[in-house]
OpenMM code with the backbone's topology and positions (N, CA, C; nanometers):
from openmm import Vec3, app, unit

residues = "UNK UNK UNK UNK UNK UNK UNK UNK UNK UNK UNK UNK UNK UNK UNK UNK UNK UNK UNK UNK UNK UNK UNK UNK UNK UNK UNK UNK UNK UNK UNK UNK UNK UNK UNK UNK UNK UNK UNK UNK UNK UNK UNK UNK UNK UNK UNK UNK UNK UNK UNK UNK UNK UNK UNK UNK UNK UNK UNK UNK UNK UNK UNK UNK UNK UNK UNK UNK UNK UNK UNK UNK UNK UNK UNK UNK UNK UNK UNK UNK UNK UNK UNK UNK UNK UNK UNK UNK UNK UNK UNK UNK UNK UNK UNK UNK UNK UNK UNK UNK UNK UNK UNK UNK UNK UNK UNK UNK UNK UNK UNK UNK UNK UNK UNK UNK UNK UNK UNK UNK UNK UNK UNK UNK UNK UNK UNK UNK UNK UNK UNK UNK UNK UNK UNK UNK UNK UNK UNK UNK UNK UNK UNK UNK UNK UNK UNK UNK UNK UNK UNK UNK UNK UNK UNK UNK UNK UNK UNK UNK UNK UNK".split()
positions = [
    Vec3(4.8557, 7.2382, 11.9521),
    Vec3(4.8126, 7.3731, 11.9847),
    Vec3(4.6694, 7.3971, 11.9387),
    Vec3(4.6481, 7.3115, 11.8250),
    Vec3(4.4942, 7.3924, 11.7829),
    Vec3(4.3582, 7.3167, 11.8840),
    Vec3(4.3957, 7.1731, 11.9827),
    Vec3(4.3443, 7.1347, 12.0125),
    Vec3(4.3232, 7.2629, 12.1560),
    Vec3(4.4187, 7.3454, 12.1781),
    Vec3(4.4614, 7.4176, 12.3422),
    Vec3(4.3411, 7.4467, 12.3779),
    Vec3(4.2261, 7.5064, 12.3463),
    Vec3(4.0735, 7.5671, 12.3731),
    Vec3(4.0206, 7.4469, 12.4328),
    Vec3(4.0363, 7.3817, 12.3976),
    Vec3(3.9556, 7.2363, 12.4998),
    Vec3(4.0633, 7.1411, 12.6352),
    Vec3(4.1641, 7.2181, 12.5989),
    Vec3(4.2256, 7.0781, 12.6641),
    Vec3(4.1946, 7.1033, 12.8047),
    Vec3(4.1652, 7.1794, 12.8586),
    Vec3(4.1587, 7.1506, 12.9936),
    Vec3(4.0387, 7.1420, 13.0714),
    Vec3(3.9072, 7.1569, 12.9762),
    Vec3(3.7583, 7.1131, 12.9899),
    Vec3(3.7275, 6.9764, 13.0622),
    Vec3(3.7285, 7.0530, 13.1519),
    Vec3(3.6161, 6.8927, 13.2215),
    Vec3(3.7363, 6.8849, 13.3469),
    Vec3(3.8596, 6.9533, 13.3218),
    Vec3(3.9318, 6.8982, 13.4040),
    Vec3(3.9738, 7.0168, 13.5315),
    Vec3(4.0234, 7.0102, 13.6303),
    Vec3(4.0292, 7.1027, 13.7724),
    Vec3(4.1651, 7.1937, 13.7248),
    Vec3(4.1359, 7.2869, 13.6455),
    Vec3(4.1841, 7.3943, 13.6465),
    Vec3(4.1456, 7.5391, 13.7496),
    Vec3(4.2360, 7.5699, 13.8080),
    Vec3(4.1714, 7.7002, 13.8552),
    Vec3(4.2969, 7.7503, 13.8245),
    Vec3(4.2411, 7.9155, 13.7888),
    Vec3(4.3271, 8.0403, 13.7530),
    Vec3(4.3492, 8.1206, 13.9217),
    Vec3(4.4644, 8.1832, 13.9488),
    Vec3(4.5079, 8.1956, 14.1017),
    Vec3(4.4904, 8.3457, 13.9935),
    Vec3(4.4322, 8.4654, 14.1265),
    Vec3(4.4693, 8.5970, 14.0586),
    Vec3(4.5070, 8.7075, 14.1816),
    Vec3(4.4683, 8.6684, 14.3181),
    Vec3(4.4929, 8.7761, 14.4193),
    Vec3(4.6260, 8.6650, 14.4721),
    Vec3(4.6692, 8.7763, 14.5417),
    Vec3(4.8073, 8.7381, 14.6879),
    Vec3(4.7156, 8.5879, 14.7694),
    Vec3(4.5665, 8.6552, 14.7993),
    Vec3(4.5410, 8.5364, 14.8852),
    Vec3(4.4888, 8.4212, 14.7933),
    Vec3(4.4800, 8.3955, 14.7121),
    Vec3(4.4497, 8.2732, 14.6674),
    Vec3(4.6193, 8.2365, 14.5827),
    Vec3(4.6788, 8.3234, 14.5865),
    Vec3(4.8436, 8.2278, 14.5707),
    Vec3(4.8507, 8.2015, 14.7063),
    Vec3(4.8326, 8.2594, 14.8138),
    Vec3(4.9123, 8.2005, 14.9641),
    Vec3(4.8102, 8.0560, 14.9865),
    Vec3(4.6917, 8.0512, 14.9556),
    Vec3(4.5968, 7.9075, 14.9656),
    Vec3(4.6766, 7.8247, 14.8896),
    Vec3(4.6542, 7.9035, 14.7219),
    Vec3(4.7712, 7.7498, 14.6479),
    Vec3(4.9013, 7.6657, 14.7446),
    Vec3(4.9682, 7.7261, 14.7935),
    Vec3(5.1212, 7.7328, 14.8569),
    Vec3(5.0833, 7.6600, 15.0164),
    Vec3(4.9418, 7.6320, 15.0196),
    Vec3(4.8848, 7.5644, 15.1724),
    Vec3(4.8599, 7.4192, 15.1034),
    Vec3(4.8103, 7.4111, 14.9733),
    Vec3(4.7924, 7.2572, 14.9851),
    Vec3(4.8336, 7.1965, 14.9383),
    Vec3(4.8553, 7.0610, 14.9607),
    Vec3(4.9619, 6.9403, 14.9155),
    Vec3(4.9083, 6.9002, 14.8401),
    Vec3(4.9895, 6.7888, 14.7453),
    Vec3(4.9610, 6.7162, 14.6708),
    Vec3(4.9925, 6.7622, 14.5207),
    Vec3(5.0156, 6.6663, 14.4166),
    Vec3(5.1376, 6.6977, 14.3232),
    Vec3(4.9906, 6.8152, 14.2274),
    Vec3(5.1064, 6.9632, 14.1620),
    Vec3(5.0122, 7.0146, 14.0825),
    Vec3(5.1103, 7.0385, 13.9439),
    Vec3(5.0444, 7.0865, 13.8677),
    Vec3(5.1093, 7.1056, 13.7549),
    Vec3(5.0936, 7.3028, 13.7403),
    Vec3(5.2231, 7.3887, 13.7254),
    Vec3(5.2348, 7.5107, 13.7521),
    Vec3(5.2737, 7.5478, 13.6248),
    Vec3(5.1761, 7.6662, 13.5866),
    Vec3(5.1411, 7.7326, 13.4600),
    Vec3(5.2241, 7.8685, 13.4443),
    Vec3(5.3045, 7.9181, 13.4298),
    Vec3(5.3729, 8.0685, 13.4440),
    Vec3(5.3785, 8.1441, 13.3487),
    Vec3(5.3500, 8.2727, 13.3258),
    Vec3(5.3734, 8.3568, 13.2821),
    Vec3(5.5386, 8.3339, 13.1956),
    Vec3(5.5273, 8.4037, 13.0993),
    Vec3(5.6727, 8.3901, 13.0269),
    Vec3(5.8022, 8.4773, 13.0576),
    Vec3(5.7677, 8.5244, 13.2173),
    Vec3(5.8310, 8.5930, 13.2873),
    Vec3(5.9527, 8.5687, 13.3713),
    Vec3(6.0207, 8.4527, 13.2916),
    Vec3(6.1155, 8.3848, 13.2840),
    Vec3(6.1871, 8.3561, 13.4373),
    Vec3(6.0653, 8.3260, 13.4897),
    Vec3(6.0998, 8.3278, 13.6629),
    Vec3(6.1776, 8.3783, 13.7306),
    Vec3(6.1150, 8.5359, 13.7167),
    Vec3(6.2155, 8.5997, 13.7671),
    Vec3(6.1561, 8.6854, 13.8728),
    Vec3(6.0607, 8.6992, 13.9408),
    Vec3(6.0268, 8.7505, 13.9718),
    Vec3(5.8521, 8.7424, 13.9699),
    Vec3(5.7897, 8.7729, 14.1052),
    Vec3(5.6393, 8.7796, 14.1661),
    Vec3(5.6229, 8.6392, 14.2155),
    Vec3(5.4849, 8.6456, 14.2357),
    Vec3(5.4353, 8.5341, 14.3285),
    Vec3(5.4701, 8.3627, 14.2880),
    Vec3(5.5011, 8.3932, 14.1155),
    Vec3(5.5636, 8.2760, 14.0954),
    Vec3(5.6169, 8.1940, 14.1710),
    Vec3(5.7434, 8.2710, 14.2508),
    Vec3(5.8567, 8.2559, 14.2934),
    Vec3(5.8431, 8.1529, 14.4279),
    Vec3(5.7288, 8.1974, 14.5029),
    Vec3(5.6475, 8.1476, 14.6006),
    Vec3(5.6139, 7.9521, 14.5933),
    Vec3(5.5319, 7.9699, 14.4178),
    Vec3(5.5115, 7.8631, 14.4073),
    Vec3(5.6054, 7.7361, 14.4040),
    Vec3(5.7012, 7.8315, 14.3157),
    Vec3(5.7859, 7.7368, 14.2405),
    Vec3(5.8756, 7.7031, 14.3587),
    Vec3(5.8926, 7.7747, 14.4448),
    Vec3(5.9969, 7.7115, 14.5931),
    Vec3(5.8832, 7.6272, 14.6192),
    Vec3(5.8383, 7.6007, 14.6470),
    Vec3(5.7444, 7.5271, 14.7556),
    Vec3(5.7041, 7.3854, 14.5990),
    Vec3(5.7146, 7.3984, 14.5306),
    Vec3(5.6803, 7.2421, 14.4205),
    Vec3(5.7946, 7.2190, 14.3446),
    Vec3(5.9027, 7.3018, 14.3071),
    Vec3(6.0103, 7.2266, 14.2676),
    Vec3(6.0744, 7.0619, 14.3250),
    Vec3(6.0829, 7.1028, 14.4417),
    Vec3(6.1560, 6.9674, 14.4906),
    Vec3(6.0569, 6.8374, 14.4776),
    Vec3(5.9514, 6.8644, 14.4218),
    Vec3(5.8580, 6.7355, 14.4392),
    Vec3(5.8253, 6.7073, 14.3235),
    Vec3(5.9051, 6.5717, 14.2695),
    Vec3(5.9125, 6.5211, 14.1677),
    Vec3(5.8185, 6.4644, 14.0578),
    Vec3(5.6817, 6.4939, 14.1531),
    Vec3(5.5261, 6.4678, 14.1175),
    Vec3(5.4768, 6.5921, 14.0229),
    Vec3(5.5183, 6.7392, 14.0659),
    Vec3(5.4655, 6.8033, 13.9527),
    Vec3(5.5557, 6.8495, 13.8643),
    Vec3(5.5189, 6.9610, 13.7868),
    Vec3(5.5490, 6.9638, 13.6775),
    Vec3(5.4948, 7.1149, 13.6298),
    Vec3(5.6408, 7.2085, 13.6241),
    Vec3(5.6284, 7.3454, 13.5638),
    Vec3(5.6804, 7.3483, 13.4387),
    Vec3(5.5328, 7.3599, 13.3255),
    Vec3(5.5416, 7.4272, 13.2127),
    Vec3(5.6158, 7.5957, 13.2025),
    Vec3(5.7139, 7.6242, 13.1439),
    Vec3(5.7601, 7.7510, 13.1163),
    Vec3(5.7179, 7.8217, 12.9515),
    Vec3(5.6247, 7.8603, 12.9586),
    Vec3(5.6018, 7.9572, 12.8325),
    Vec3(5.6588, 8.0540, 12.7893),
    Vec3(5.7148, 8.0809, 12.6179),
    Vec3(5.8045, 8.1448, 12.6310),
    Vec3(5.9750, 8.1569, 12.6002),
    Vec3(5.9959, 8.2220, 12.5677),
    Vec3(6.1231, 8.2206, 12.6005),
    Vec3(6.1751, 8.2958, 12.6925),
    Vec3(6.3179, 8.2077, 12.7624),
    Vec3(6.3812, 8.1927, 12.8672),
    Vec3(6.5086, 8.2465, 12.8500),
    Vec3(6.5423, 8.3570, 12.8520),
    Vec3(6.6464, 8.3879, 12.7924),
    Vec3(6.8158, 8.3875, 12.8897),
    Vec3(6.8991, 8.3546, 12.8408),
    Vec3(7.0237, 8.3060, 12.9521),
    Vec3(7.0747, 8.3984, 13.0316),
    Vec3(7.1061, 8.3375, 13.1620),
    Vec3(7.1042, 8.4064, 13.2852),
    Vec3(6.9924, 8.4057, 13.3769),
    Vec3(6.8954, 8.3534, 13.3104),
    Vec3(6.7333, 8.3902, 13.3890),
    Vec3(6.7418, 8.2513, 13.4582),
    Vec3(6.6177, 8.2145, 13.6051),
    Vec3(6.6094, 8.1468, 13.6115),
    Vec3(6.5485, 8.0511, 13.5316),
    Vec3(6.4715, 8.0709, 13.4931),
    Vec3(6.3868, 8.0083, 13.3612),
    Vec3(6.5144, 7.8862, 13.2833),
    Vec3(6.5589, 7.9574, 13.2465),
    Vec3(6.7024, 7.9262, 13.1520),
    Vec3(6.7389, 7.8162, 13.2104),
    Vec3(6.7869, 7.8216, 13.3420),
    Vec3(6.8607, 7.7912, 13.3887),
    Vec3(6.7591, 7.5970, 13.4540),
    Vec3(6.6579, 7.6365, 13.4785),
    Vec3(6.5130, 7.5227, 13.4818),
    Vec3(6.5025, 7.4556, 13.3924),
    Vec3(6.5267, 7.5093, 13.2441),
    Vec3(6.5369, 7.4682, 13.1239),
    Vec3(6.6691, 7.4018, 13.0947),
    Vec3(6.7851, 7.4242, 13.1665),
    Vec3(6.9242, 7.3852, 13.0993),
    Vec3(6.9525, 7.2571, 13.1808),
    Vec3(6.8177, 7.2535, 13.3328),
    Vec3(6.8910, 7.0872, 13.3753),
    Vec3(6.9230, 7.1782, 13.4996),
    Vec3(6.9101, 7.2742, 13.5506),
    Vec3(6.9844, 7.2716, 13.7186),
    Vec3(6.8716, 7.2285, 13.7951),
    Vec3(6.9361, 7.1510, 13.8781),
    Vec3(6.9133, 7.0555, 13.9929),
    Vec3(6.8857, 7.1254, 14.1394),
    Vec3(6.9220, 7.2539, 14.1051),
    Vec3(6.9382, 7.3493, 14.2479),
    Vec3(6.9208, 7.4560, 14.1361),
    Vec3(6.8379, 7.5941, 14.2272),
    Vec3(6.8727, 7.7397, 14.1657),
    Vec3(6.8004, 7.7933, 14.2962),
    Vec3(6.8155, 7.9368, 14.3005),
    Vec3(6.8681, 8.0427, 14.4434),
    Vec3(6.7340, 8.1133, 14.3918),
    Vec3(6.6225, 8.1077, 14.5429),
    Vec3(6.5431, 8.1965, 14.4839),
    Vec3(6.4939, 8.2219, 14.6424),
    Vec3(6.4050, 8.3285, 14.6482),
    Vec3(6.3704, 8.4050, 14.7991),
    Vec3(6.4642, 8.4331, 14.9229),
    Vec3(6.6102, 8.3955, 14.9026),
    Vec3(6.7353, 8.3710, 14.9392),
    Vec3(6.7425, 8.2225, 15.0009),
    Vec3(6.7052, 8.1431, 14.9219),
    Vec3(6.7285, 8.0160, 15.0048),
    Vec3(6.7332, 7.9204, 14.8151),
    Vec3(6.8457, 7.8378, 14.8416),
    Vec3(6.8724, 7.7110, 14.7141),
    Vec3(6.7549, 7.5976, 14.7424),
    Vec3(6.6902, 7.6054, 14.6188),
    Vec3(6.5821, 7.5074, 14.6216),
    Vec3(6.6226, 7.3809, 14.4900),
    Vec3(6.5970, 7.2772, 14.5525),
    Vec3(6.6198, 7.1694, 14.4711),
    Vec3(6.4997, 7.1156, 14.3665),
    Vec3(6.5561, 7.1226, 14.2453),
    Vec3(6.4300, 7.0257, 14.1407),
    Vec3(6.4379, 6.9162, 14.0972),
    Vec3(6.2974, 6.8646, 14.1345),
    Vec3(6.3055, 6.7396, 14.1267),
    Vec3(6.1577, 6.7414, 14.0491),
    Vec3(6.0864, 6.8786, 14.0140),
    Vec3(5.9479, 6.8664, 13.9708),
    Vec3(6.0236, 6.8336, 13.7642),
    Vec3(5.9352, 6.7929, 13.7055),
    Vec3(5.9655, 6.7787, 13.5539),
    Vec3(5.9447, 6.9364, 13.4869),
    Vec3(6.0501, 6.9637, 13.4210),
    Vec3(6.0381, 7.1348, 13.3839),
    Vec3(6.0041, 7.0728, 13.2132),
    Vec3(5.8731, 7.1495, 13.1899),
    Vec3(5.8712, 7.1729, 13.0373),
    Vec3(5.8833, 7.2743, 12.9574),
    Vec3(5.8900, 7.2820, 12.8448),
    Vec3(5.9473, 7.4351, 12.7818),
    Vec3(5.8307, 7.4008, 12.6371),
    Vec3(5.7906, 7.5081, 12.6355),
    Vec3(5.6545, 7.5696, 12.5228),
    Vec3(5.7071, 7.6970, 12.4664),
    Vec3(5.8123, 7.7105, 12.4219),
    Vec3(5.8150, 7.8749, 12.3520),
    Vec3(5.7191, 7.9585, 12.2920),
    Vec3(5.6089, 7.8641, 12.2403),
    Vec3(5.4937, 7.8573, 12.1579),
    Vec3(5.3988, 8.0072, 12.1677),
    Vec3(5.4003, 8.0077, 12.3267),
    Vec3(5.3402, 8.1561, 12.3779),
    Vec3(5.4435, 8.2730, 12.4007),
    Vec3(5.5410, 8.2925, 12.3190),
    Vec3(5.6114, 8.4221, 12.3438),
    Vec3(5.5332, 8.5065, 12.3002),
    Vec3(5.5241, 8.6057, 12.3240),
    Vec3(5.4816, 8.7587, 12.3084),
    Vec3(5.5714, 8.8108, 12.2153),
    Vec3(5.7113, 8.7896, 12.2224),
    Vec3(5.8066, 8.8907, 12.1365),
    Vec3(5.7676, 8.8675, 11.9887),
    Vec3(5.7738, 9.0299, 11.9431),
    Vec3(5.7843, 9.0137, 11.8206),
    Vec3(5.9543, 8.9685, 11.7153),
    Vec3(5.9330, 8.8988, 11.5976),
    Vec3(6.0856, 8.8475, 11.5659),
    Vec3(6.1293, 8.9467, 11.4666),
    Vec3(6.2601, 8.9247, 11.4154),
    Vec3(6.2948, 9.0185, 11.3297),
    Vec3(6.1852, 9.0991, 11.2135),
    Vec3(6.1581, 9.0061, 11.1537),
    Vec3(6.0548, 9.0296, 11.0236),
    Vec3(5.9411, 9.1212, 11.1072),
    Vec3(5.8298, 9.1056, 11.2083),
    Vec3(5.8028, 9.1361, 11.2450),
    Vec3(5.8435, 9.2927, 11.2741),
    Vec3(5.9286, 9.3101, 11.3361),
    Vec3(5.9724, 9.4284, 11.4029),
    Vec3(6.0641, 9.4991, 11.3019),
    Vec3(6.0610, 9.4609, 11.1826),
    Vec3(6.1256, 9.5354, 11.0215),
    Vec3(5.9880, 9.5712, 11.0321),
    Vec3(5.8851, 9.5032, 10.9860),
    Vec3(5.7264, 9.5795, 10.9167),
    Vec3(5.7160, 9.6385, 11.0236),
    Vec3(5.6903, 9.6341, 11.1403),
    Vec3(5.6462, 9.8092, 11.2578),
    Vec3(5.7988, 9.8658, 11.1985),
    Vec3(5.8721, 9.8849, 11.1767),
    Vec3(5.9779, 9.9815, 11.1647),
    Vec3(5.9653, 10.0849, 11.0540),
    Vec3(5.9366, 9.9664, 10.8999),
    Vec3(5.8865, 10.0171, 10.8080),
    Vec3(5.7321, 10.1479, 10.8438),
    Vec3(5.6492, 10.0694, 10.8982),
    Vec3(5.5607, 10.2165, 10.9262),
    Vec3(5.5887, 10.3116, 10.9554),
    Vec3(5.7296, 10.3872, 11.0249),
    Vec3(5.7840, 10.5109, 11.0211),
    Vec3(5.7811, 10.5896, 10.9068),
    Vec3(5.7012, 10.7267, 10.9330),
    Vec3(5.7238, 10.8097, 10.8281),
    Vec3(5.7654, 10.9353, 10.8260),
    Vec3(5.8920, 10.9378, 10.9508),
    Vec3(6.0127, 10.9402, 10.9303),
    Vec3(6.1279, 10.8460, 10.9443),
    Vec3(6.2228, 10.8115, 10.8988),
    Vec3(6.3181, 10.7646, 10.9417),
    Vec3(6.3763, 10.8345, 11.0468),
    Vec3(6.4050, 10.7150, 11.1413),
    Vec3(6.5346, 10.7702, 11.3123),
    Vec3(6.5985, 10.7701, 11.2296),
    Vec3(6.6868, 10.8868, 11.3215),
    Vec3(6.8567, 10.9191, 11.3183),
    Vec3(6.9389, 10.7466, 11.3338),
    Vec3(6.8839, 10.7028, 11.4475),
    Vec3(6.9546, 10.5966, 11.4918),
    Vec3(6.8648, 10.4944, 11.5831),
    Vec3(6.8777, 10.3777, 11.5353),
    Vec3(6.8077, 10.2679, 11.6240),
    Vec3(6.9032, 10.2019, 11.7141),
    Vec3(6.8386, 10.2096, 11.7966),
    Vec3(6.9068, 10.1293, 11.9381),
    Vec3(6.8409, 10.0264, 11.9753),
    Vec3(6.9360, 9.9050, 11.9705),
    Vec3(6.8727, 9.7758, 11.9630),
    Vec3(6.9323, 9.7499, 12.1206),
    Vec3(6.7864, 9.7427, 12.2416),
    Vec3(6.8291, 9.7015, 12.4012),
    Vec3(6.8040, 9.5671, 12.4322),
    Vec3(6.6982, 9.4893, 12.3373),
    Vec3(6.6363, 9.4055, 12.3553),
    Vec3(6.7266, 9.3004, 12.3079),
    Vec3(6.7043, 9.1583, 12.3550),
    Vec3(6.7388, 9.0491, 12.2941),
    Vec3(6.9293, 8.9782, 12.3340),
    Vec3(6.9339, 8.8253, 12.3046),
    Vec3(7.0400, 8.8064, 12.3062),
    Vec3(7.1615, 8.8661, 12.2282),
    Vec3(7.3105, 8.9098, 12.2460),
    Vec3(7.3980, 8.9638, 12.1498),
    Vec3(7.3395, 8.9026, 11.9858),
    Vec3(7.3912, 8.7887, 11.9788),
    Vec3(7.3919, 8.7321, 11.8214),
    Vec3(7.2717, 8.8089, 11.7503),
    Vec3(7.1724, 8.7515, 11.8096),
    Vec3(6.9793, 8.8073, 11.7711),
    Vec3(6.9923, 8.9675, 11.7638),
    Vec3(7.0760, 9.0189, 11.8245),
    Vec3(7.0769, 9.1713, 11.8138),
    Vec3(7.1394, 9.2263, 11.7531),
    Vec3(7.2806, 9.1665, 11.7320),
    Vec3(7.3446, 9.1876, 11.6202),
    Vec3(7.2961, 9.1782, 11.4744),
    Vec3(7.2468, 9.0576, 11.4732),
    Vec3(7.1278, 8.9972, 11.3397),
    Vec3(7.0106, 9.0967, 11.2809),
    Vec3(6.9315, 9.1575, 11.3884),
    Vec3(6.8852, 9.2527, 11.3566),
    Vec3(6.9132, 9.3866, 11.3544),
    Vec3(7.0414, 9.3960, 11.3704),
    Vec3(7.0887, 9.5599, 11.3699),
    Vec3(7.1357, 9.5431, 11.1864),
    Vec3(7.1862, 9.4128, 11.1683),
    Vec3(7.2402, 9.3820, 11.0250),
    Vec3(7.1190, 9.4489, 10.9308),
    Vec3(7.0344, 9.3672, 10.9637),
    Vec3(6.8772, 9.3554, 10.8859),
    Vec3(6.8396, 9.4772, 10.8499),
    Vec3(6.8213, 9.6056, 10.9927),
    Vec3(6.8082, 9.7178, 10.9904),
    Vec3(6.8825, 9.8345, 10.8623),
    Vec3(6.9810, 9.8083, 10.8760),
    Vec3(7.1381, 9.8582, 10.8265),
    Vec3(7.0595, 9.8217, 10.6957),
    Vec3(7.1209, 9.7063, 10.6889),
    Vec3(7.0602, 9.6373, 10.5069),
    Vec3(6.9624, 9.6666, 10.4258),
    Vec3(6.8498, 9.6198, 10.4880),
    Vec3(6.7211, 9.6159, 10.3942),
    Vec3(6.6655, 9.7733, 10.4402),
    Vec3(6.6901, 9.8349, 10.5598),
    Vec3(6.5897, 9.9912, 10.5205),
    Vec3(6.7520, 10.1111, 10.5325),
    Vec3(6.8554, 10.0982, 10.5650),
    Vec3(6.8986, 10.2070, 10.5020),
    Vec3(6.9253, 10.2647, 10.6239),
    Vec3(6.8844, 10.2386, 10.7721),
    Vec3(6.8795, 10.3614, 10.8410),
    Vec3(7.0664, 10.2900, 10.9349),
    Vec3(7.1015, 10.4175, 11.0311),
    Vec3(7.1936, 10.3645, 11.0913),
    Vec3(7.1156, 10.2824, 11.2163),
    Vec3(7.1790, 10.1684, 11.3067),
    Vec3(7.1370, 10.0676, 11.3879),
    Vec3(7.2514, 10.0272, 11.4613),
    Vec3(7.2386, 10.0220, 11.5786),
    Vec3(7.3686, 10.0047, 11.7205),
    Vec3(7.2899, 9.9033, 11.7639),
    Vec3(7.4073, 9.8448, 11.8362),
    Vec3(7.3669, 9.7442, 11.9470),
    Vec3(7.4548, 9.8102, 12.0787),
    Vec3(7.4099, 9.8697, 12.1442),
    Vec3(7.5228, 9.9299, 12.2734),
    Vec3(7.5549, 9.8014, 12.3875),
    Vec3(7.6875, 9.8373, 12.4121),
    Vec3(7.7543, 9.7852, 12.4975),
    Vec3(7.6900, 9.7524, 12.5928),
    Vec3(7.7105, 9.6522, 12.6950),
    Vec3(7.6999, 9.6214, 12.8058),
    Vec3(7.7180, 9.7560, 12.9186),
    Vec3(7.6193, 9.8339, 12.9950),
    Vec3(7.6149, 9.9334, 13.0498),
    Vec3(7.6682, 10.0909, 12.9935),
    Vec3(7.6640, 10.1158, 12.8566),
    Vec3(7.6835, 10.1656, 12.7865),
    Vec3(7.5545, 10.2528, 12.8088),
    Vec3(7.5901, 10.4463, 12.7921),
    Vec3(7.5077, 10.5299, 12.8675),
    Vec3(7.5134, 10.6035, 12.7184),
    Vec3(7.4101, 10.6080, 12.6743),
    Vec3(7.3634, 10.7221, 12.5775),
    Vec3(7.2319, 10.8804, 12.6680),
    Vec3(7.2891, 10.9729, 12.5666),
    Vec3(7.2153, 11.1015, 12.6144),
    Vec3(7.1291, 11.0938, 12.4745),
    Vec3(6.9578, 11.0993, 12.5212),
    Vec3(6.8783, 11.1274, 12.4107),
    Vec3(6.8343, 11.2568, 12.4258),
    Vec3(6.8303, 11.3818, 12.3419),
    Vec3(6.8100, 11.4777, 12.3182),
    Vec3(6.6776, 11.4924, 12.2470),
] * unit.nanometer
topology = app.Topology()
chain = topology.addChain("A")
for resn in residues:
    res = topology.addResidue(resn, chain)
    for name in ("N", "CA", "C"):
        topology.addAtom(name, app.Element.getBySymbol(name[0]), res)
């Protein structure tokens, strides 16, 4: 990682940022290596790419990030051979790599010190984010070390905030 600022100097990187220079990417052949957002392929122009270079065993989508289960991402990451995207099953055969390295999320500890900066304490924290266990874990944390009450709500579970 500390080398990342250079590594791709000297070499044919281009950054895609409008609709029309993703629809050019998606015109030319030949094996590329696909950079994504940690947006756990779920959605935007990604989606475009990744149909059209999965099946070709020449490139190779890095996933940054975490991929959390159920996503396609996850699922790129767990070994499927096939996954359902623009309504049509696309086959992989490109090499999927996984970099968690660039998540954005903040982790427990993290998100205790922004919590701690409250100067008031909530009534109640509602934990929406994250896998069960990880949410459970930090509703514990919450509870424990600052004192306040902390939920993890149900699966489609409807609260009224007042």
């Amino acid at each position: 990682m500390a080398r990342a600022n250079n590594f791709f100097n000297g070499q044919d990187l281009t950054e895609i940022k409008t609709v029309e220079e993703s629809m050019r990417l998606n015109s030319m052949s030949g094996p590329m290596i696909i950079i994504s957002a940690s947006g756990m392929a779920s959605g935007g122009r990604v989606l475009h790419h990744l149909k059209r270079r999965l099946p070709d065993r020449r490139n190779t989508v890095i996933l940054v990030g975490y991929q959390a289960a159920g996503t396609r991402g996850r699922s790129l990451l767990d070994g499927a051979r096939m996954v359902k995207m623009l309504g049509d099953y696309v086959p992989v055969a490109a090499e999927i790599i996984d970099v968690p390295a660039f998540s954005s999320h903040a982790d427990q500890r993290e998100i205790l010190n922004w919590l701690k900066l409250a100067t008031v304490p909530p009534r109640l924290v509602y934990i929406v984010h994250g896998e069960p266990p990880a949410s459970e874990a930090l509703r514990e944390r919450i509870t424990t070390e600052l004192g306040w009450n902390a939920v993890v709500p149900r699966n489609l579970e409807q609260v009224r905030i007042d």
